[in-house]
Structures are given as structure tokens and as C-alpha cells.
DOPA-329684 format. One record per residue (C-alpha): x, y, z. Coordinates in nm, 4 decimals. Layout:
u / v / w
X / Y / Z
...
end
This chain:
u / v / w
-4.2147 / 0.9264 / -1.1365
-4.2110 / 0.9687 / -1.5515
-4.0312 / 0.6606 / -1.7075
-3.7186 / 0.9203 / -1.8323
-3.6808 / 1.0200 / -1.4181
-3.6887 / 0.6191 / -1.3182
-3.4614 / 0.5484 / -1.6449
-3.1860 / 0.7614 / -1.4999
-3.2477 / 0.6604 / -1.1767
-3.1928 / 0.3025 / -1.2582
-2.8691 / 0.3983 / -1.4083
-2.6988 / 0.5418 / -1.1793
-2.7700 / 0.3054 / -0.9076
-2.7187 / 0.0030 / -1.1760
-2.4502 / 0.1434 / -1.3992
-2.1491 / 0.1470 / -1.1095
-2.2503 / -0.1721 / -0.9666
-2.2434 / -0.3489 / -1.2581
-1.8403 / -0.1669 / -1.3083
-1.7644 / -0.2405 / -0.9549
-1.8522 / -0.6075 / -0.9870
-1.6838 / -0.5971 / -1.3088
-1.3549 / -0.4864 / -1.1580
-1.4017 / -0.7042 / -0.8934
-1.4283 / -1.0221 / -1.1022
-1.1576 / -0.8823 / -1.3155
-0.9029 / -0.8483 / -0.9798
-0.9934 / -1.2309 / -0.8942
-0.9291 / -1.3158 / -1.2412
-0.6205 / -1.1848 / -1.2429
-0.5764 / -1.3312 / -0.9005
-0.6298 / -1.6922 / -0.9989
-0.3925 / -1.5919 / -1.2846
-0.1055 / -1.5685 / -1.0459
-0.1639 / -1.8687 / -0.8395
-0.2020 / -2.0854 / -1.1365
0.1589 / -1.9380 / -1.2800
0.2875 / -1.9556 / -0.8843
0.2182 / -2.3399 / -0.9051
0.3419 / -2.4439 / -1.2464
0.7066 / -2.3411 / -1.1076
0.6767 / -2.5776 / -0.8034
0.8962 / -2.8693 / -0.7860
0.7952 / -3.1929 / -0.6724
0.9856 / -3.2970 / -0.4122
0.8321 / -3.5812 / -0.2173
1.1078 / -3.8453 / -0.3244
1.3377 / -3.6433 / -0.1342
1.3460 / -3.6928 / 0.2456
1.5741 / -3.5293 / 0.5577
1.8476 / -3.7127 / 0.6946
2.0422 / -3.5897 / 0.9957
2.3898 / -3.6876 / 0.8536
2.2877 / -3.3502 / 0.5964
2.4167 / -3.1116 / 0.9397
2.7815 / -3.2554 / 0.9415
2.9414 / -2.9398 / 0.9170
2.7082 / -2.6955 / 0.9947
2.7430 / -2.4406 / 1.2878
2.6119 / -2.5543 / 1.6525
2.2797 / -2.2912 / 1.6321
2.2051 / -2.4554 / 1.3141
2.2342 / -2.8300 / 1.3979
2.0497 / -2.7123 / 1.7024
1.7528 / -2.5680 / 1.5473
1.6948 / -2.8643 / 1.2598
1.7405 / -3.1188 / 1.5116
1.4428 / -2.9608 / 1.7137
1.2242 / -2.8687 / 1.3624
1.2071 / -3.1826 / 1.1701
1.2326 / -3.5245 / 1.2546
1.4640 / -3.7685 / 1.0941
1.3496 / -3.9182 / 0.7489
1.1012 / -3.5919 / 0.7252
0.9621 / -3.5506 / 0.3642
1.0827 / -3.2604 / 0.1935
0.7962 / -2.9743 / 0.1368
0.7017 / -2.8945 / -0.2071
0.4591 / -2.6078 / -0.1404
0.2288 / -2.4040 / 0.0963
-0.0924 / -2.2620 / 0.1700
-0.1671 / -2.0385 / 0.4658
-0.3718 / -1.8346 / 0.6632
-0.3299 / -1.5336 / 0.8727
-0.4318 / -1.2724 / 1.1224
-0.3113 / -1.0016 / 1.3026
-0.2456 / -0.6146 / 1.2685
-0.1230 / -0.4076 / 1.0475
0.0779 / -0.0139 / 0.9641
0.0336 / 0.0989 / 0.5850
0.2973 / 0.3149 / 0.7289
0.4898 / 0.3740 / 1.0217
0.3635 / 0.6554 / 1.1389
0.0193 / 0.5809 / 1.0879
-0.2144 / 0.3325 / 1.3519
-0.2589 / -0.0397 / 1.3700
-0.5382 / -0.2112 / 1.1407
-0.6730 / -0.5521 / 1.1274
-0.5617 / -0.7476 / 0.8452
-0.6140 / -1.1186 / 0.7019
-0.4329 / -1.2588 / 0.4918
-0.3693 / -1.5838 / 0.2603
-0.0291 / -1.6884 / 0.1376
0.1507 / -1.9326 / -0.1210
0.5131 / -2.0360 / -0.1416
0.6651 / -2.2928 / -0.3837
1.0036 / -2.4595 / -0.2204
1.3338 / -2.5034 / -0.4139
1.1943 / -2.2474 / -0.6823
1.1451 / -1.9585 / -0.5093
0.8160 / -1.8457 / -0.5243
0.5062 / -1.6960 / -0.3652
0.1632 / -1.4856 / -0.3797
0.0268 / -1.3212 / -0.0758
-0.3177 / -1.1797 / -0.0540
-0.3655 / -0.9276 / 0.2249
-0.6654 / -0.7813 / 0.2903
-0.8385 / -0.4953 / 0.5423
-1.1654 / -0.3158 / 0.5622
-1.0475 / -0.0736 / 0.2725
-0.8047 / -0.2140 / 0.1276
-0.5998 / -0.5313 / -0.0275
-0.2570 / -0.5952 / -0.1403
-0.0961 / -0.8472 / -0.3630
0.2859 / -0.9066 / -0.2921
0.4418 / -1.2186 / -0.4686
0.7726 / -1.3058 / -0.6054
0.6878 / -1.5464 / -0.9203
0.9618 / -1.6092 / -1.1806
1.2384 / -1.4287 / -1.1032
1.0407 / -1.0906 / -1.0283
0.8739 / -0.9105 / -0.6995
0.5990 / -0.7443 / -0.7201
0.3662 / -0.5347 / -0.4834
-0.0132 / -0.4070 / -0.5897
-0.2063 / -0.2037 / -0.3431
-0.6127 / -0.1993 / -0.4377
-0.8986 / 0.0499 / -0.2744
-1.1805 / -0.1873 / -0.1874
-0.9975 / -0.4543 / -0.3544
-1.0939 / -0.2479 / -0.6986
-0.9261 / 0.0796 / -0.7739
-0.5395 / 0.0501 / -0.8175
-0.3544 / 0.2669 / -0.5914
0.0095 / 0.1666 / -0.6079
0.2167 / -0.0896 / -0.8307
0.6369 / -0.1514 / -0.7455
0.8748 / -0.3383 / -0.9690
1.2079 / -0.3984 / -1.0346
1.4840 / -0.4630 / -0.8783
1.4502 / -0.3212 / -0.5409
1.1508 / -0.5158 / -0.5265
1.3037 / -0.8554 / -0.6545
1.5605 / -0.8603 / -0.3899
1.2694 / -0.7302 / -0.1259
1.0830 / -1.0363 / -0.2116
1.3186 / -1.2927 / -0.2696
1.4005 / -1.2018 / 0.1017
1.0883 / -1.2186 / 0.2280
1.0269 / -1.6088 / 0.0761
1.3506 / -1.6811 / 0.1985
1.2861 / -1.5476 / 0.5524
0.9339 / -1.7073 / 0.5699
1.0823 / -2.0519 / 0.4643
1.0424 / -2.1242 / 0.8749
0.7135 / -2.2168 / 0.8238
0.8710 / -2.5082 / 0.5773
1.2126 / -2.5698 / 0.6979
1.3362 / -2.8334 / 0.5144
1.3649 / -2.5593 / 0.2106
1.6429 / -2.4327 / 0.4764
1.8703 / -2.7037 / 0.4501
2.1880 / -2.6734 / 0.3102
2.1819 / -2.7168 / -0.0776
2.3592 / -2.5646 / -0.4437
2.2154 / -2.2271 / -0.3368
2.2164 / -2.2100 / 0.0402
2.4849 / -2.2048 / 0.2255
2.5346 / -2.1529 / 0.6497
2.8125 / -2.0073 / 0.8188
2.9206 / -1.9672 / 1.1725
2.8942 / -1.6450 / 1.4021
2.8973 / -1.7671 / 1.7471
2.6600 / -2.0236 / 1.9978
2.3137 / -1.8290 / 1.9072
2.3895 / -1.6739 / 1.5800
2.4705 / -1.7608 / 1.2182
2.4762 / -1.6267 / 0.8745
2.2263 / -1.7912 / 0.6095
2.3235 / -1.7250 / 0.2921
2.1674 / -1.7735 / -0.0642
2.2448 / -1.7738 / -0.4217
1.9657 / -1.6860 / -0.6892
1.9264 / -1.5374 / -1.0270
2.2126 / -1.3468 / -1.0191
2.1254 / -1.2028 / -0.6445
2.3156 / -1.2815 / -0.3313
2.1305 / -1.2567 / -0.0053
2.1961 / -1.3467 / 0.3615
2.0014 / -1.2807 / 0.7101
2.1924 / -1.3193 / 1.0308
1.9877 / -1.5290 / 1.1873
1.9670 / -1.5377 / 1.5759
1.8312 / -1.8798 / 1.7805
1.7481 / -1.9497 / 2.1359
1.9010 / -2.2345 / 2.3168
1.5670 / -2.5142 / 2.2715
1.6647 / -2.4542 / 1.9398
1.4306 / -2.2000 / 1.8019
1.4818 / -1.9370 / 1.5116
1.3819 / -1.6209 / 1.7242
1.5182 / -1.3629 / 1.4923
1.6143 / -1.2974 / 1.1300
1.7686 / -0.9893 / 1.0285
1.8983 / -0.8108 / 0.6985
1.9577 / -0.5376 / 0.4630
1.6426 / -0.4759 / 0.2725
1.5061 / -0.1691 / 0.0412
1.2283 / 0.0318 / 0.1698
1.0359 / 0.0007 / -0.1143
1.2137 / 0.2642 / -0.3893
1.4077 / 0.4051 / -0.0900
1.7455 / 0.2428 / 0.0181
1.8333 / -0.0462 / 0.2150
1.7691 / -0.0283 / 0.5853
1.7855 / -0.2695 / 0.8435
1.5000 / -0.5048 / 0.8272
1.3995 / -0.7557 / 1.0875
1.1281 / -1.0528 / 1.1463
1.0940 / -1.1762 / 1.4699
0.9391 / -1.4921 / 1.5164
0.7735 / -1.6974 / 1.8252
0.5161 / -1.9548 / 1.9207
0.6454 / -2.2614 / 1.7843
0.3886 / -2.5762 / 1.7549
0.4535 / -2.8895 / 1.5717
0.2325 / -2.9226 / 1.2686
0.3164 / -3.2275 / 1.0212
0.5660 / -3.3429 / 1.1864
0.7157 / -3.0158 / 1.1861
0.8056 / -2.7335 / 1.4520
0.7109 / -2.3776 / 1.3350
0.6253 / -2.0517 / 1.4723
0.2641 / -1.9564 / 1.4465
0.3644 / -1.5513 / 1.5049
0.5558 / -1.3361 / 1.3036
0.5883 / -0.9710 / 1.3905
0.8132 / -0.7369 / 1.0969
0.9858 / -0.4101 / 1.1982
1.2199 / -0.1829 / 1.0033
1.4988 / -0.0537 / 1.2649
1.5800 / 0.3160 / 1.1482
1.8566 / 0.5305 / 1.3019
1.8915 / 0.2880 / 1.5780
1.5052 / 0.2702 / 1.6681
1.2771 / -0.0421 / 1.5545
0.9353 / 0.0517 / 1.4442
0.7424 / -0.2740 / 1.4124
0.4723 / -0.2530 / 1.0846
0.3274 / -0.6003 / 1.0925
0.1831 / -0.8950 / 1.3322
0.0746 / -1.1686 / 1.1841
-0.0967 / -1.5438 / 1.4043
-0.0569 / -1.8241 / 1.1892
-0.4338 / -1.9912 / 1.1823
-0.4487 / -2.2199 / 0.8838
-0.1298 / -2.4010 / 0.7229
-0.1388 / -2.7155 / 0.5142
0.2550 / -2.8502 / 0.3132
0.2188 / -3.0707 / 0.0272
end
């Protein structure tokens, strides 16, 4: 082989693996970019600490379930880290994939980054400062799909304010959040922020459990559609009872198509 043949061969082997790494590290850089501006919003909030006199008032479901989630004089969660696995739709039409995932929330400030990830590709969905945001990467390098605004704002305020169950003391009742009553399993959870009101009916079983929250949430740039997490396998971690499953289903004309199933398997609250 002359030196001009092995030259070009060289470069096209070397030439897009030296891009692709380049992307790569330029995706994680960007990555650590988020998590960094995630944390600087987090409040600190170990001087605060649960007290059972806080559910004078509240509806029976909702007394019920934080009497059987934290114990009394619990510590008030700052943040979160998490891991995940489970399954998958990148629509609904389409077949299950395996996915794992990582995931960070700030309490009080709403806030969070997760990092999902399959065998082709990743997504980034956060809510950080007052904006949602969704990125979809091929091979966790070629941008595919970017949504903002406000669709997307409300989408993922919702979301950190459903998936507060895995840290319920940012569910008490506060300035911003609010319960109300709808009968012995059921209530309305309410909350106030930037400028957006948002609620979930929220269903609960009679140990005490959160089994169901449901809303009115935009399909992506579509309208709002009935949205609903449904989550189960509660274990006590920190002093804390949570559910380690989540499953997330969009209920269309009447019939729920479920997109997402996610197992807890790492979860650590500062």
C-alpha cells in the first residue's frame, strides 16, 4: 500500500472518530453544564423538619398518606439523585425498549435534569429556572429533536411536581401548594409557580398510598390531553415511604396507552 492509499485510509477511519468523540465530550460538557446550574437553585433546607400538627386541616386521603410516608420530626429534603430502569415507547404506536435512566430534582425550587438513555438513543428532559426543556440525541451525538416554550414549561413543571413522591416532604402544604378535598380516596393538589397554576387529582389507597396522579398535560406541541402516572411498590428508604415503580400513560379518547415503566434502583436525598 503507497503512503497516499494508507494516508487516506487513516483518515477516514481517524477523521470521524476523532468528531464523534468530539461531540461526545461536547454533549457531557454540556451535560455537566446543566447539573451544575440545576444545583445552584437548590435550597437548603435541613433546618426545617416535619411536624404532624402541619395536616390540621387537610383532607382525610391526605393526612392518611403523610402519616404513612414520613415520620414525625422527618428532615425536610433538599435534593435528589436517582436511578432507573424499565421500558420504554418513543411513541405510542411503536414497541417497548429498554431504557436507563438518571435523574435530579431540587425541592422548594422547582427543578430537575433527567438523563435517559437506550441502545440508540438519549434524551435530556429538565425543568431548570423557570423553563422545560426536552433534547432527543442519536447515539447520544447527533441532535434529533429540541422543544421549548411554554407547552413544555407547564409539561415539566408537572412532571417535578408529580415525581415529588419520591421526596414527599416537598408535598406538604406551603405558600405555593395547596390541598383540597374530593372524597375518602381522592383529592386535588394544587400549585402556584411562575405565573402557572397546576393541579393533579390525586387518587390514594386506604394504607395510605399515592396510587394515582392524574392531569391535563400538552402532548408535546399538541394540546392538552389527559395524562396519568401510576405509581406502586412502596419501600421505606431514609426514613421515608416511596414507590420504587412508576408506569406513565396518556389516556386518549377514553383509551390509556401506557409509554413508560420505570423500577426505582438507586435513590439517595440530601
Amino acid at each position: 500500500m503507497n503512503k497516499v492509499l494508507l494516508i487516506t485510509v487513516l483518515a477516514i477511519i481517524i477523521i470521524p472518530a476523532l468528531i464523534f468523540f468530539a461531540g461526545r465530550g461536547l454533549v457531557a460538557s454540556q451535560e455537566k453544564e446543566e447539573i451544575r446550574k440545576l444545583k445552584s437553585f437548590a435550597a437548603d433546607l435541613s433546618g426545617q423538619n416535619y411536624d404532624e400538627r402541619q395536616l390540621s386541616g387537610l383532607p382525610e386521603p391526605v393526612r392518611r398518606y403523610f402519616k404513612y410516608a414520613l415520620k414525625d420530626g422527618q428532615q425536610y429534603v433538599s435534593s435528589v439523585s436517582l436511578k432507573h430502569d424499565g421500558q420504554f415507547k418513543t411513541a405510542l404506536d411503536k414497541e417497548w425498549i429498554d431504557i436507563e435512566g438518571q435523574q435530579y430534582f431540587t425541592a422548594e425550587k422547582p427543578g430537575f435534569l433527567w438523563k435517559g438513555k437506550t441502545a440508540l438513543f438519549s434524551v435530556r428532559d429538565m425543568y431548570i429556572a423557570g423553563e422545560g426543556r426536552i433534547v432527543i440525541f442519536l447515539l447520544s451525538l447527533f441532535r434529533l429533536q429540541e422543544g421549548t416554550g411554554e407547552n413544555y414549561d407547564q409539561g415539566e413543571l408537572l412532571r417535578w411536581l408529580g415525581e415529588s413522591v419520591w421526596f414527599p416532604t416537598n408535598l406538604l402544604p406551603g405558600p405555593r401548594l395547596a390541598w383540597s378535598a374530593i372524597d375518602n380516596d381522592t383529592a386535588m393538589l394544587n400549585f402556584n409557580y411562575n405565573g402557572q397554576e397546576l393541579g393533579y387529582k390525586v387518587s390514594f389507597n386506604a394504607k395510605g398510598e399515592i396510587t394515582q396522579l392524574e392531569t391535563r398535560r400538552h402532548m408535546g406541541e399538541d394540546g392538552a390531553e389527559t395524562w396519568l402516572g401510576r405509581v406502586s411498590d412502596y419501600k421505606q428508604v431514609n426514613s421515608m415511604m416511596i414507590p420504587m415503580r412508576i408506569e406513565a400513560l396518556w389516556r386518549l379518547k377514553g383509551v390509556e396507552h401506557s409509554y413508560a415503566r420505570f423500577n426505582i434502583t438507586e435513590i439517595e436525598h440530601d
